[in-house]
C-alpha positions, 0 to 999 in steps of 0.5 A: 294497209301495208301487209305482209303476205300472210295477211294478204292471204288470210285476209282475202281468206277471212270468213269471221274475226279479225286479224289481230294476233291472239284473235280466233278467226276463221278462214276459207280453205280452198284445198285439203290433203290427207296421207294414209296414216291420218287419212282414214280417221279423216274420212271416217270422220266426213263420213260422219258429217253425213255429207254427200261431196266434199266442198272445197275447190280440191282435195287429196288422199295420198298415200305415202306413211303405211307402205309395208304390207306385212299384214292385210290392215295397210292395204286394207285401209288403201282400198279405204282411201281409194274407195272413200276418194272415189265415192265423195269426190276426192283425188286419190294419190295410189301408193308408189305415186310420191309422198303427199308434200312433194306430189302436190308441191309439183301438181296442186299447189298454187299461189294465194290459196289455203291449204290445209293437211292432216299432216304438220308438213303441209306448210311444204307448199308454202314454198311457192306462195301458198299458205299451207297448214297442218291441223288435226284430221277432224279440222279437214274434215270439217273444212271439206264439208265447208266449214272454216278453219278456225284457230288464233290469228299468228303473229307474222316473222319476217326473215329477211334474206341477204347475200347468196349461199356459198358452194355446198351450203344449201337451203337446209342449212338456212333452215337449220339456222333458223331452228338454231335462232328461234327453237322448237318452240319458237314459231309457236302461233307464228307464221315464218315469212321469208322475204329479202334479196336473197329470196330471189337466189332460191329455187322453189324446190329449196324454199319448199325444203324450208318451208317444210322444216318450218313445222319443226319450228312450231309455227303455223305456217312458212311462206315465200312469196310467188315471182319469176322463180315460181312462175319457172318452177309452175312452167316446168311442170306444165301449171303457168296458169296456176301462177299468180304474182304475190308478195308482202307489201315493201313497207310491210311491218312485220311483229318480229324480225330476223336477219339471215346473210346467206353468204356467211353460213356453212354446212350445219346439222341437228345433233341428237335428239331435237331438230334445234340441236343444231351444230356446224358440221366442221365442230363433229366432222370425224364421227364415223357414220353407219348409215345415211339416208337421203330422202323425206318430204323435205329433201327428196325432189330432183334439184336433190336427188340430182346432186347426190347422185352427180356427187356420186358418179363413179365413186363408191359408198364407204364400206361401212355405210349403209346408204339409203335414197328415196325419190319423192315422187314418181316424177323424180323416180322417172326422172333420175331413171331417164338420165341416168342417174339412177344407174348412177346410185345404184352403181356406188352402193345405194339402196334404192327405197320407193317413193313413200315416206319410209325410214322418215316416219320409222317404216324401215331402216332402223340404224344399228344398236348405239348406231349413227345415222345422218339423214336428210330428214326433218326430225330426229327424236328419241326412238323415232327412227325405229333404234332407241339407243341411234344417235341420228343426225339431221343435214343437207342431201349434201352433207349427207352423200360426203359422209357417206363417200368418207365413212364419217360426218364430213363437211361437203366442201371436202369433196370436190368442186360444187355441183351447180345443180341443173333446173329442168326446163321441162319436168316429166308429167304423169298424173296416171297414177292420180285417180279422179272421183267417180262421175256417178258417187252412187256406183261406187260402194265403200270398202271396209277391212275388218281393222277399220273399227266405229270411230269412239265418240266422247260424251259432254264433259262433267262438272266435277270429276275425280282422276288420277295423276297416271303420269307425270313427263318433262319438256318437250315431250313429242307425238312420238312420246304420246302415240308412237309412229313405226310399223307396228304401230302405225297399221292399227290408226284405223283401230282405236281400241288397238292403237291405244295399247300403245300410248306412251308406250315409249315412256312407260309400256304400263300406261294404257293398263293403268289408265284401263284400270283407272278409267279417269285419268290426268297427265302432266308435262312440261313446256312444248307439250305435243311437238312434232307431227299433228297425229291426232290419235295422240288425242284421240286413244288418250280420249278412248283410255279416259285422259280428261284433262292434260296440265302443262307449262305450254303447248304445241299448237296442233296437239292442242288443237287435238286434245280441244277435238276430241274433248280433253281439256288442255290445261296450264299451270297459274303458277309453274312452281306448282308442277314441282308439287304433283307426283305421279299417282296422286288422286285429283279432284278438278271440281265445276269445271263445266261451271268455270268453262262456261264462265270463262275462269280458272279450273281448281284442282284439289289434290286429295292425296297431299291436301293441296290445292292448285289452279289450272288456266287455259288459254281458249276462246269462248268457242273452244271452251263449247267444244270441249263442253259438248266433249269434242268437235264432232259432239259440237258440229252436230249440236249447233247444227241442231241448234243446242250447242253449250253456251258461254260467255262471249259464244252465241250459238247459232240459231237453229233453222226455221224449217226442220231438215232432214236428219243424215242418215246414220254414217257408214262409218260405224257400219262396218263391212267384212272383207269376206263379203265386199266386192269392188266397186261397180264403177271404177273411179275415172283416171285423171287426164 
């Protein structure tokens, strides 16, 4: 069979289903990675698995989101994480060490395996033929305990590319051009795979930026294949033996198809507030610039921050520009400070920021009222940057250091000759920062800071339920919208109780009262309900201030994976006409819902308030339609481990074992220890050699 890459890794993957688009399969997961913002409802979340180890082949906590420790719940929370890491047998990436996608870009990915990451940019690995997912933090926890990763089977783009980028246009503009082709929404259950002529003329450090802006996309995964340009990046990095050649068969038939001439492109950007919003630099060249950051996890490795800071030897930024850069790793930390370059940003105006995700996830850096900022990011929502009335743009490193150098958005060719960027034969390694497992789990005692509170648990879903319409949004509403990230927020993840007083707090600061106060709830929206990050916490408070059920024209993959989680019941309209119909406040009767579920059918929902009725669908199989019967996936992992889970049409649950197993002992997670009395641990974690 002539395959594509994707299948060919998803195949050897395969542990049930078939691989046939819309199909639910489950695959092997061989590594996960979590960072400190979904991380500790991750492991809380293993925690209640009752499991002793972790079960795959590797897993990482890294921690790059809540750096700033304006409080004790951020650094609470790391010693969690390193505590947690330490006692079940994970890797544990210390603050300072990189943000996750860029550290395990150059220390743990590999070629042919499966990733997956409680972050929507895990596909950054993707870069170097590994075929990198973002789900919810509930799905890596069950893939730790060694279960599949279950989910539709994409459907597979290939992206051929042609030619050679010119001078000063780069891999961002690649993937800037691809969001303007297909949109936010074009990737949805689809998986991006680049092949072609051109491929070969791309450093494994700029696939990665593509690959990491794929999630803006919406799609499942991006992958190029594994060649010589692999094999040099693994060498360098000290990892040859973690190189495996892989690509798509030649004749590979691939579900759609796109074309990219990378001779004929030039310096684009995304213009506010979408990252498809996607203008050619030379079209808004003059609009004066406040601030530029160059940094995240899609453009802060050397290959960048190495031409920023050649582009900026012995000028000075524009007066009035406020100039960030973030190296993305500790490696890229050492490695600009080693030759110089460091010295060299520091020396033109820069504001040097730690190795974290930072201005990125809104940590800091808020751009000036009505201000413009331009930033090498990957997303440039509403509000997001920390300023709701900034006008941020997204570009290339390059792009951003001319804007900066003149004041004002500029096409880079304006600078001077292009800088050939130099690829080290030689990275600089030290994984000191990267603490192993404890060799005994049985000295080590998890630590608990008072804010990390028992993880909310949903009960089994009803038959018929009144609720009101608490709120009705348009299209393309984000996780940004739903559960906003910043650092006021982000250090209550751990707090459930807290968080949620937050929920849509950017559309309406009434919601979570209201909601409290109805106590059964329903939220409506438009197309592409749920883009952007995979925070589960934007299923996950809902859930905790009683949201039942969500109605939309259409989804974004990992959100709905959420709602489906956590046991919210992720509904679209029959007819989208019927949107225009539902007011907000209106009282809804959704009525044998649990009875439909099992059937597979539609759900009615009366409208008491204006005497209609309207039909709800949705688009799961017959295992998602248990999970959301038991009321979540945690409910359902337990009931089929004790051989009750629902049953439904076209869903067998699994026969229970012939010998009774000991039940798992309560989690620790719902036994909370104060900080005034927690000592550390006994027994260090060992470093990793």
């Amino acid at each position: 069979m002539a395959d594509s890459l994707a299948y060919k890794i998803l195949r050897d993957h395969l542990v049930e289903g078939t691989l046939s688009p819309g199909e639910e399969i489950g695959i092997r997961i061989d590594q996960t990675l979590t960072q400190d913002a979904t991380g500790t409802m991750a492991y809380l979340q293993f925690e209640a698995l009752g499991l002793d180890k972790v079960q795959t082949e590797l897993s990482l906590s890294y921690v790059d989101h809540n750096m700033l420790q304006t409080g004790f719940e951020n650094a609470d929370d790391h010693r969690y994480l390193q505590t947690v890491a330490s006692k079940y047998g994970i890797f544990y990436s210390k603050p300072g060490n990189g943000i996750c996608h860029q550290v395990h870009l150059e220390r743990f990915a590999r070629p042919g395996a499966t990733l997956l990451g409680s972050d929507s940019h895990t596909p950054t690995a993707g870069g170097m033929g590994s075929l990198a997912i973002g789900a919810g933090g509930l799905d890596v926890a069950v893939a730790m305990g060694g279960g599949a990763f279950v989910f539709s089977c994409p459907e597979v783009v290939g992206v051929e590319l042609k030619g050679r980028l010119q001078p000063w246009v780069t891999a961002k503009d690649i993937i800037l051009e691809v969001l303007r082709r297909l949109t936010v929404k074009g990737g949805v259950g689809r998986i991006i795979e680049y092949y072609g002529s051109g491929v070969k003329t791309l450093t494994v450090p700029e696939r990665a930026t593509i690959t990491n802006m794929g999630a803006e996309l919406g799609a499942t995964t991006s992958l190029f294949p594994s060649d010589d340009r692999t094999r040099t990046y693994l060498t360098a990095q000290g990892r040859s033996k973690a190189f495996t050649a892989m690509a798509g068969d030649d004749n590979a038939v691939y579900h759609h198809q796109l074309t990219i001439n990378l001779d004929e492109l030039e310096p684009l950007l995304a213009a506010p507030h979408s990252p498809d919003n996607i203008v050619k630099v030379s079209d808004v060249a003059g609009t004066p610039v406040d601030q530029v950051c160059v940094g995240s996890c899609t453009n802060s490795s050397f290959h960048d921050l190495n031409i920023v800071a050649t582009a900026l030897k012995g000028k000075r930024v524009h007066p009035r520009v406020s100039m960030t850069v973030t190296p993305g790793s500790m490696q890229v930390f050492e490695m600009i400070a080693q030759q110089g370059k460091l010295a060299d940003l520091i020396a033109a105006g820069c504001r040097i920021l730690e190795s974290a995700c930072g201005p990125c996830i809104g940590m800091g850096q808020a751009p000036p009222s009505g201000g413009v900022s331009i930033r090498s990011f990957n997303r440039n929502f509403y509000g997001r940057s920390g300023t709701r009335d900034a006008k941020v743009y997204l570009a290339s490193p390059e792009t951003c250091v001319a804007s900066a150098l003149l004041g004002k958005i500029a096409d880079p060719r304006r600078i001077g000759p292009y800088i050939k960027p130099e690829v080290p034969r030689k990275f600089l390694i030290n994984d000191r920062h990267i603490l192993a497992p404890a060799k005994d789990p049985s000295e080590v005692e998890v630590l608990r800071g008072p804010n990390i509170k028992p993880l909310p648990m949903n009960d089994s879903i009803a038959n018929n339920f009144k609720v009101e319409l608490l709120l009705k949004v348009g299209d393309n509403i984000t996780t940004d919208h739903i559960m906003p990230a910043g650092a006021k927020v982000l250090p209550l993840r751990s707090n459930i109780p807290a968080i949620s007083e937050y929920v849509f707090s950017v559309v309406d600061d009434t919601f979570a009262t209201r909601a409290k106060e109805a106590k059964k709830s329903i939220v409506i929206g438009g197309e592409n309900y749920g883009q952007g990050s995979s925070r589960e916490h934007a299923a996950l408070a809902p859930m905790f201030l009683g949201v039942k059920a969500v109605i939309v024209k259409g989804f974004a993959r990992i959100h709905k994976a959420n709602l489906i989680n956590f046991g919210i019941l992720p509904l679209t309209f029959q007819n989208p006409k019927d949107y225009d119909a539902l007011e907000q406040g209106d009282k809804l009767e959704l009525k044998e819902v649990r009875t439909s579920l099992e059937q597979g059918t539609p759900i009615r929902v009366r409208n008491l308030t204006r005497r209609t009725t309207i039909v709800a669908e949705y688009d799961l199989t017959p295992r998602e339609r248990a999970i959301l019967i038991a009321g979540g996936k945690l409910n359902f992992v337990r009931l089929e481990r004790e051989g009750t889970a629902p049953a439904v049409e076209g869903y067998a649950p699994p026969k229970p074992p012939t010998e009774p197993k000991k039940a798992p002992a309560k989690p620790a997670a719902q036994k909370l220890v104060s900080t005034k009395h927690a000592t550390t641990p006994r027994k260090a974690a060992a470093t990793r050699k």
